[in-house]
C-alpha positions as CSV (number, residue, x, y, z in Angstrom):
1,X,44.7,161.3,209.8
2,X,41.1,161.4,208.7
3,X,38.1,161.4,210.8
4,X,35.9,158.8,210.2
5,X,32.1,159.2,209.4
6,X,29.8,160.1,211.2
7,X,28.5,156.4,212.4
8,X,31.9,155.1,212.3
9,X,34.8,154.3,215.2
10,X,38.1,152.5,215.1
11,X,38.5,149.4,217.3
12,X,41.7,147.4,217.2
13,X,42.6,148.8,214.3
14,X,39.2,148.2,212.4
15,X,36.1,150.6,211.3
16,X,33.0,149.1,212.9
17,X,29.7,150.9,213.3
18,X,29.5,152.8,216.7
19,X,26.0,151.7,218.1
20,X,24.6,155.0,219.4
21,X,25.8,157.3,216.4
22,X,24.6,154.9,214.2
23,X,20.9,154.9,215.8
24,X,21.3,158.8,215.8
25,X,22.1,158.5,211.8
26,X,18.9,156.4,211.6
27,X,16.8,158.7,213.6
28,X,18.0,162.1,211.1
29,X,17.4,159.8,208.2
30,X,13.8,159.2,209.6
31,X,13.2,162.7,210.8
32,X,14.1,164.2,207.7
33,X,11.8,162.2,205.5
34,X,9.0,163.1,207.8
35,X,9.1,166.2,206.9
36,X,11.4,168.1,209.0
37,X,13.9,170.8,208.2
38,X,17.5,169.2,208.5
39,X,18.3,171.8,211.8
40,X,15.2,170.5,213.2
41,X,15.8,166.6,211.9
42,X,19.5,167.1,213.3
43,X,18.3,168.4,216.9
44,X,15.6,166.0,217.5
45,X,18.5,163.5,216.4
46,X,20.7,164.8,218.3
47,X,23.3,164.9,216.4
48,X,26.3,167.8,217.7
49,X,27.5,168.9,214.2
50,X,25.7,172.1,211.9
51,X,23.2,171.2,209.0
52,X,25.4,171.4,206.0
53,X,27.3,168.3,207.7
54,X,24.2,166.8,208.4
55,X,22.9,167.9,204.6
56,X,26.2,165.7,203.3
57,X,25.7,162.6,205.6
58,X,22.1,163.0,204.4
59,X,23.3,162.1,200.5
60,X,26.4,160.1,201.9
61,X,26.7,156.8,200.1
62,X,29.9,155.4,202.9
63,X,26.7,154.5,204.4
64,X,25.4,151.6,202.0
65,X,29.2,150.2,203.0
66,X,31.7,149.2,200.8
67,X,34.8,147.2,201.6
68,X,36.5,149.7,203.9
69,X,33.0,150.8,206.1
70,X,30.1,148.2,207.0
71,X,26.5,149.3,206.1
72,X,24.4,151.0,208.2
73,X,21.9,152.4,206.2
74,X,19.5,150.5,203.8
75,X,20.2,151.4,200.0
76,X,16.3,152.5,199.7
77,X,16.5,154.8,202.8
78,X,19.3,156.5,201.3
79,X,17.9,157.1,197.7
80,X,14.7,158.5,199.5
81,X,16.9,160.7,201.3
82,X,18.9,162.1,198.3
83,X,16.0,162.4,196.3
84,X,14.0,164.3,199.0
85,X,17.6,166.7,199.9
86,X,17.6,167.4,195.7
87,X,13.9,168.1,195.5
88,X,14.1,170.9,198.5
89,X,17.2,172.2,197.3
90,X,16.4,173.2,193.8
91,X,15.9,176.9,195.0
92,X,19.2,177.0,196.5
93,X,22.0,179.1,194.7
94,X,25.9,178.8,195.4
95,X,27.8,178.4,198.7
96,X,25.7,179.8,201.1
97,X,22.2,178.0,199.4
98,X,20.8,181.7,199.1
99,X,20.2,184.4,196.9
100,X,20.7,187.3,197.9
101,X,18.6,190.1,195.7
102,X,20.7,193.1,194.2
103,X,18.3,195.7,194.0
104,X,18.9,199.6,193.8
105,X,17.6,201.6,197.0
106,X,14.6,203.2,196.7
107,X,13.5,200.6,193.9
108,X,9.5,200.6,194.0
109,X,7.6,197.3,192.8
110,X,4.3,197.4,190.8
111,X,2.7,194.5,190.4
112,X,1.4,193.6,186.6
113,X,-2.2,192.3,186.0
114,X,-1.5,188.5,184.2
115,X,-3.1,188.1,181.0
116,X,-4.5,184.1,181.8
117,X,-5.4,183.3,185.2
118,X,-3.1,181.4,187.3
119,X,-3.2,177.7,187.3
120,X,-3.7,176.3,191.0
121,X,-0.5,175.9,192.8
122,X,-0.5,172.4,193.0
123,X,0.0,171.7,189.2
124,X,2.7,174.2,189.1
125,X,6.2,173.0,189.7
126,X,8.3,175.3,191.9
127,X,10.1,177.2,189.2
128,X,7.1,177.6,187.1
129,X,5.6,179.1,189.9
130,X,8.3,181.6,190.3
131,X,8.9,182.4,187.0
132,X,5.1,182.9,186.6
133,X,5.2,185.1,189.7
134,X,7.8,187.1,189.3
135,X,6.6,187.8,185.7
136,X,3.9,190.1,187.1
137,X,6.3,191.8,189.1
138,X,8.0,195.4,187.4
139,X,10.8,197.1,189.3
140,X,11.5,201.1,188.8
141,X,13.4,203.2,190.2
142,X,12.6,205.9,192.3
């Protein structure tokens, strides 16, 4: 057998929405759109599971309810949520959600003057920003 949602228990037979998990759910929801990391939404939450379970209740849509699970989340919360977990995670790379840089040993960095002069971080998107960085950056070997 499966194990329900997060938010979820089985009485008599039916999925209804356990009362404290679900208030826990709200409160990472509410957290995370503050502006807090999902470990730190999670903890102040406290919910007991790690952050990549938290990441996928965070983008969850068993949560709006269908005809199997009740709602417990509004659909706007939600959206915000999933739009907020896609915008932070664009830098993240494969299963782990790092990169790991393969570099020689004893590689040396020199940075490169930039022909223009930066526009101010603000107007840059995130990978425009890191491709314009790491444009200025030359690697050689020692």
């Amino acid at each position: 057998m499966r194990k329900l949602p997060f938010g979820y228990c089985l009485i008599q037979g039916k999925i209804t929405v356990d009362k404290a998990q679900a208030e826990r759910l709200q409160a990472l929801f509410d957290h995370y759109l503050s502006g807090l990391s999902i470990h730190a939404s999670r903890l102040a939450a406290g919910i007991p599971m790690g952050d990549k379970g938290c990441r996928a209740m965070l983008v969850n849509h068993v949560y709006l309810g269908n005809n199997r699970f009740p709602a417990i989340l509004c659909e706007d919360l939600l959206r915000r949520a999933e739009a907020e977990v896609e915008r932070r995670g664009k830098h993240l790379v494969g299963k782990t959600g790092w990169r790991i840089p393969e570099l020689p040993i004893q590689t040396r960095f020199i940075a490169a003057p930039h022909t223009a002069p930066p526009k101010p971080i603000p107007e840059m998107e995130p990978n425009e920003y890191a491709a314009w960085l790491y444009a200025g950056i030359q690697c050689f070997e020692s």
